[in-house]
C-alpha positions as CSV (number, residue, x, y, z in Angstrom):
1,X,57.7,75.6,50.7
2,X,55.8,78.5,49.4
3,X,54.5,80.6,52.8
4,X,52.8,82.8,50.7
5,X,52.7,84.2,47.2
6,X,50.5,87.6,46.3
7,X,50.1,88.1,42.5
8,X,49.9,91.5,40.8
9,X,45.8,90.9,40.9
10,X,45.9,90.7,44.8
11,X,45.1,86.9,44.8
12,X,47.2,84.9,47.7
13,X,48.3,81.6,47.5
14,X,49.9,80.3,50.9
15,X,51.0,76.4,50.6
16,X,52.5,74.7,53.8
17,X,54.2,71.5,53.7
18,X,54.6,69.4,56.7
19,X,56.3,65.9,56.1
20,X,59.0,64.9,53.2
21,X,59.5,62.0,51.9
22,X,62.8,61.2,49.4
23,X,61.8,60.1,45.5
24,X,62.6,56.6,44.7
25,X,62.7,57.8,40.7
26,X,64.8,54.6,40.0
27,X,61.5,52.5,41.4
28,X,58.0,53.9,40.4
29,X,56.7,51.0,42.8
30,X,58.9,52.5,45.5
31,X,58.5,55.7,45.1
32,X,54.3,55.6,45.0
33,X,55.1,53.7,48.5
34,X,56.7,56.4,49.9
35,X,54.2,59.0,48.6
36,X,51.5,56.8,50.0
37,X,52.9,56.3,53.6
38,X,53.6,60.2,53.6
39,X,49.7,61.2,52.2
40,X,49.0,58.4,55.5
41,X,50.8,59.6,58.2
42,X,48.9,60.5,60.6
43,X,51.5,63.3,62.3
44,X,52.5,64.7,59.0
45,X,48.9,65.1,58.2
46,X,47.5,66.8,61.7
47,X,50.4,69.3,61.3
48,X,49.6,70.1,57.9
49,X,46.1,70.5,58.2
50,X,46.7,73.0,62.2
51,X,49.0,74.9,60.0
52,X,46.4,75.1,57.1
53,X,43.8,76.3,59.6
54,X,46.1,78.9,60.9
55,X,46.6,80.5,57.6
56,X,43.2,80.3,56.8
57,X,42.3,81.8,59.8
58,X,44.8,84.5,59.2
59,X,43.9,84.8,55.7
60,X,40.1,85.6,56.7
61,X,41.2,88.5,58.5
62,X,42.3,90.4,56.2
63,X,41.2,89.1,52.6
64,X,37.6,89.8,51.0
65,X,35.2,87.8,53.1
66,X,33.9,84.3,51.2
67,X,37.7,84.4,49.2
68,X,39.7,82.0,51.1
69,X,39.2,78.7,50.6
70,X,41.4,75.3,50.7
71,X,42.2,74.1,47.4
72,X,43.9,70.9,48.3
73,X,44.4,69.9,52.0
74,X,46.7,67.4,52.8
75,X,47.6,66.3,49.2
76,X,50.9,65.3,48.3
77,X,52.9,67.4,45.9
78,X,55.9,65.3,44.1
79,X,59.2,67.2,43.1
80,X,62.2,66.4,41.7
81,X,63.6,64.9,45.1
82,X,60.9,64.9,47.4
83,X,57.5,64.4,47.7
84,X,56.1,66.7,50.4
85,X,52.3,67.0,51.9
């Protein structure tokens, strides 16, 4: 999880996960299952979107007004193990 990340131009890029689900990479059917039911679940997705409003809101106090904006809410990001929303 990457709280937040400021590059050397002063851009800010906070990206919360809440809810993990474990790769299937021996089953592509399997494991786009288990990224579906984590993209669907309903308590993974309200926590990740409070704690995406939180940072937003945090963001907009101190960042250039009209900057912040949600790139991607709620999607799923896949990694090597885990897929993570």
């Amino acid at each position: 999880e990457r709280f937040l990340k400021v590059d050397a131009d002063g851009t800010v890029e906070a990206r919360p996960f809440k809810g993990t689900a474990a790769r299937c990479v021996d089953d592509p059917d399997a494991d786009a299952a288990a990224a579906e039911r984590l993209r669907t679940c309903v308590k993974s997705r309200a926590e990740n979107l409070m704690i995406a409003d939180l940072l937003r809101n945090d963001l907009e106090r101190t960042c250039a007004p009209g900057s912040v904006y949600v790139e991607a809410l709620a999607a799923v990001e896949s990694f090597a193990t885990v897929h993570q929303l």
